[in-house]
Structures are given as structure tokens and as C-alpha cells.
ROGU-788664 format. One record per residue: x, y, z of N, C-alpha, C in turn. Coordinates in nm, 3 decimals. Example, Ala and Ser with C-alpha at 12.3 -4.5 7.8 and 13.67 -1.06 7.14 Angstrom:
<recs>
REC     n.X     n.Y     n.Z    ca.X    ca.Y    ca.Z     c.X     c.Y     c.Z
REC   1.319  -0.569   0.780   1.230  -0.450   0.780   1.320  -0.330   0.780
REC   1.285  -0.225   0.708   1.367  -0.106   0.714   1.290   0.003   0.787
</recs>
This chain:
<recs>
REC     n.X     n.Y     n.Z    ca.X    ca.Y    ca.Z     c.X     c.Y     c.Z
REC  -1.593  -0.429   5.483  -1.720  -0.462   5.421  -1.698  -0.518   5.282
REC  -1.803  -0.540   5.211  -1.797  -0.580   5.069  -1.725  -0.488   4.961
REC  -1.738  -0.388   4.987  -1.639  -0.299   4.917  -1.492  -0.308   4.885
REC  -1.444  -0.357   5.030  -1.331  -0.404   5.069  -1.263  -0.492   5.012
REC  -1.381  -0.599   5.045  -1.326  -0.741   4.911  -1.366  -0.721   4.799
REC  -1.430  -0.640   4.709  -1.380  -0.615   4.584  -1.288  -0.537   4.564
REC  -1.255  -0.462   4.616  -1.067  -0.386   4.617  -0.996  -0.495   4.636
REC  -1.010  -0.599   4.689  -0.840  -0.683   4.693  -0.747  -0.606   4.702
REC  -0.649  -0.638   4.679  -0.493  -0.637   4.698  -0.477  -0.473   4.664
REC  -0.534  -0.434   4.570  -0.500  -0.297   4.481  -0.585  -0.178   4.620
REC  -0.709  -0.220   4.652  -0.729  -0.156   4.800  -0.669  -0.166   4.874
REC  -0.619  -0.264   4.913  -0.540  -0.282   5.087  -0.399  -0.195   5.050
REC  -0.341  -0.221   4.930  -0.268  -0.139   4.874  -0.237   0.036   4.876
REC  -0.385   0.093   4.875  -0.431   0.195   4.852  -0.423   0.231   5.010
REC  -0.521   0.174   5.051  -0.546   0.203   5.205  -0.365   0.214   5.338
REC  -0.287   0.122   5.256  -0.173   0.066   5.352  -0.082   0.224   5.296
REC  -0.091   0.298   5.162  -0.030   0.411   5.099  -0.077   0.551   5.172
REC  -0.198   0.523   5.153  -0.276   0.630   5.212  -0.323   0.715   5.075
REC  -0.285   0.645   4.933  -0.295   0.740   4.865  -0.323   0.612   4.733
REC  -0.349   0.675   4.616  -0.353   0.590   4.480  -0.258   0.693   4.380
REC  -0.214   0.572   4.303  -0.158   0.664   4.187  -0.119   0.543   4.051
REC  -0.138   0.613   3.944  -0.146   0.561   3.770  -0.016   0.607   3.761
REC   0.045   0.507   3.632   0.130   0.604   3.582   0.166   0.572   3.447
REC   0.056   0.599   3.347   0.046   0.599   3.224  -0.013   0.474   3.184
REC  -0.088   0.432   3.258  -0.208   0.315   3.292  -0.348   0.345   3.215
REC  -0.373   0.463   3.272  -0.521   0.467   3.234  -0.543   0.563   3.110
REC  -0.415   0.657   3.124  -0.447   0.745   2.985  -0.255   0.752   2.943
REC  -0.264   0.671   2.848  -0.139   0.653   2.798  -0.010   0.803   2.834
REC   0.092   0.796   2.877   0.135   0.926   2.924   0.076   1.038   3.031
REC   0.032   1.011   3.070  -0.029   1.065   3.208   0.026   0.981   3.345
REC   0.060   1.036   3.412   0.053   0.995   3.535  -0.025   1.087   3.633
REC  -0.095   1.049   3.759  -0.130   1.065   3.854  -0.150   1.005   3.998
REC  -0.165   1.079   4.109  -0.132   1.044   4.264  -0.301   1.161   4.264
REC  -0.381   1.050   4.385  -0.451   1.153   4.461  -0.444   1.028   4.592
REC  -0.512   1.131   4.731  -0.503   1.143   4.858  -0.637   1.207   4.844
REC  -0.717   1.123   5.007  -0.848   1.144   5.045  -0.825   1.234   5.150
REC  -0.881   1.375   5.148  -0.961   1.442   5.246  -1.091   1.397   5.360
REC  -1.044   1.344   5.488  -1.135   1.324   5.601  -1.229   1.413   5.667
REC  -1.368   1.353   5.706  -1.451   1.479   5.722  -1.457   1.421   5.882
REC  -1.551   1.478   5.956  -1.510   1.439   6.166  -1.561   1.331   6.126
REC  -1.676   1.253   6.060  -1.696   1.122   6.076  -1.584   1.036   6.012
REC  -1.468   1.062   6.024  -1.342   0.948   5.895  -1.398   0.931   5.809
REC  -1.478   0.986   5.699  -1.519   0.930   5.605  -1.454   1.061   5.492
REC  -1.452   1.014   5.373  -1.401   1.067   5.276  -1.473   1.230   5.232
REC  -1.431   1.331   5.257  -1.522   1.403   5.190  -1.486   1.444   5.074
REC  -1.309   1.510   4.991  -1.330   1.454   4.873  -1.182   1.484   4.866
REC  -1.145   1.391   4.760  -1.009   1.382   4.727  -0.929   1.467   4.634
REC  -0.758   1.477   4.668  -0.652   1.559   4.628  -0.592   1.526   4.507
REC  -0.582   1.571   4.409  -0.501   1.498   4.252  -0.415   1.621   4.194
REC  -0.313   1.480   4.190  -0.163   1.611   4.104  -0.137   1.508   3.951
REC  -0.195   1.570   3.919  -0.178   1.509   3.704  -0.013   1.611   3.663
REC   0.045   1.494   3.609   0.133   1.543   3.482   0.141   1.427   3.398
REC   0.282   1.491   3.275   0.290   1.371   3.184   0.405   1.274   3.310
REC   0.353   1.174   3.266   0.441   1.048   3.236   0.568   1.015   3.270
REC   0.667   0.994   3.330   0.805   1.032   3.362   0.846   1.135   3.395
REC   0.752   1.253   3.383   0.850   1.392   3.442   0.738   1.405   3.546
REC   0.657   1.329   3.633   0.613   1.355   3.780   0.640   1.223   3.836
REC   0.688   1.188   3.989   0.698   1.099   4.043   0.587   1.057   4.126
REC   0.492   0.989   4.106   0.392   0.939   4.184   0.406   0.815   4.296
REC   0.548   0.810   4.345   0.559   0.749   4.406   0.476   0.793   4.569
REC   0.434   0.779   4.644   0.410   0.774   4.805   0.466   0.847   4.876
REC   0.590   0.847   4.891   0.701   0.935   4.926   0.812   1.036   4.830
REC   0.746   1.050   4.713   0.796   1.154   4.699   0.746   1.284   4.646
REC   0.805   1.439   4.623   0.726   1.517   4.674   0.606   1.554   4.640
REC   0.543   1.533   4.494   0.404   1.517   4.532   0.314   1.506   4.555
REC   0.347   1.403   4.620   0.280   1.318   4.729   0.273   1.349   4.885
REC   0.422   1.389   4.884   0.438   1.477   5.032   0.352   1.571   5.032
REC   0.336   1.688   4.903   0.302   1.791   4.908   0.094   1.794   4.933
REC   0.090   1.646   4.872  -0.056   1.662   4.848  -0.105   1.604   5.008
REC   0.001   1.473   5.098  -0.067   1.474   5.188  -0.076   1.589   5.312
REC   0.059   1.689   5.307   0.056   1.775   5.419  -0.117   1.872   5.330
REC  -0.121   1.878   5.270  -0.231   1.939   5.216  -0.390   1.848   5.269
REC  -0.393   1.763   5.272  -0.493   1.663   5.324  -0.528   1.672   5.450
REC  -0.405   1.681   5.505  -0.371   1.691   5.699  -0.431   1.821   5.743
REC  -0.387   1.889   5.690  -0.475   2.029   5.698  -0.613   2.047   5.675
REC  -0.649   2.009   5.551  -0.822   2.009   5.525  -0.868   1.942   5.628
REC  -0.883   1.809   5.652  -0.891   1.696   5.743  -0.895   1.761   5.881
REC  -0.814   1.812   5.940  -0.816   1.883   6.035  -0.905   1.973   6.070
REC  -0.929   2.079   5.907  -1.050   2.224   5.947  -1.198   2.124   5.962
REC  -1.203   1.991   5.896  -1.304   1.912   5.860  -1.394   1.809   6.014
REC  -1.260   1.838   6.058  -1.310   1.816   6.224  -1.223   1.637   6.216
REC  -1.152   1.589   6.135  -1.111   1.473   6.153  -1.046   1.462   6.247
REC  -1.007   1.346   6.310  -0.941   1.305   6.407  -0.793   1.220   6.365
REC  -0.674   1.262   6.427  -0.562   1.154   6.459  -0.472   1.185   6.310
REC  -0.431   1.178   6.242  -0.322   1.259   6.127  -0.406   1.305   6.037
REC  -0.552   1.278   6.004  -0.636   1.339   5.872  -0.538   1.276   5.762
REC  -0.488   1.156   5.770  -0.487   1.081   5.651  -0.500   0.926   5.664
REC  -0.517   0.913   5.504  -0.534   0.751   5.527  -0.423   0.693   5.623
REC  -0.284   0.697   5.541  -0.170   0.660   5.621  -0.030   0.752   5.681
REC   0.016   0.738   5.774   0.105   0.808   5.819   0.204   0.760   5.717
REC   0.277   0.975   5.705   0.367   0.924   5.576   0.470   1.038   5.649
REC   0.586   1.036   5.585   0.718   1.050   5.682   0.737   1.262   5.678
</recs>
């Protein structure tokens, strides 16, 4: 939808991760990663966030947490009645 194309690249991005994350972008020295919680209709009911400073958390996708926040998602998602991994994207 229209939503969609105003996300561009930084959505499809988001959506292809399964997750978003800053990293000393929006509040100088901060980094953060959150992951959406699925409710039975796939729709968002509300999202997961792991804040630290800046270089001493890895907000990468795959690493841990990120791991940690989506096995955490998969689970909610699941009690939430979602269907098929309860995340945006399958992550390893």
C-alpha cells in the first residue's frame, strides 16, 4: 500500500530484516534494534527494543540481540494466535 512506498528502500529493508535498528543515528551514542510482535490477524501488535550505548551493543540482525529479541517475538506471536514463524523474517 501507500505506506509501503513511503518506506522505500529503508522499509523493504526493514521488512527483508525482520527487524530495525539505529546506531547512534537518532540519539548520538545510543544504539538500538527492535522486532514486531504478530497478533492472529499478522498485524503488529507491539514491538521488542534492546537500547544500549553505541559500540558496546551489536545491532546487527544476526547477532545476539537480535537473536535474543526475535526468539522472544516467536513466542509472543505464537500465544497471540499468529501464524507461520511469528516474525517478520526468518532468522537463523
Amino acid at each position: 500500500g501507500q505506506s509501503r512506498r513511503r518506506a522505500g528502500p529503508v522499509g523493504a529493508r526493514i521488512r527483508a530484516e525482520g527487524c530495525a535498528a539505529v546506531e547512534g543515528a537518532l540519539v548520538p551514542g545510543v544504539a538500538a534494534i527492535a522486532v514486531p510482535v504478530f497478533d492472529h490477524r499478522g498485524r503488529i501488535a507491539v514491538g521488542l527494543l534492546a537500547v544500549g550505548r553505541a559500540g558496546d551493543v551489536d545491532v546487527s540482525p544476526r547477532a545476539a540481540p537480535a537473536r535474543a529479541l526475535f526468539a522472544t517475538a516467536r513466542r509472543l506471536s505464537r500465544a497471540l494466535g499468529a501464524q507461520g514463524s511469528g516474525t517478520a523474517a526468518e532468522t537463523p
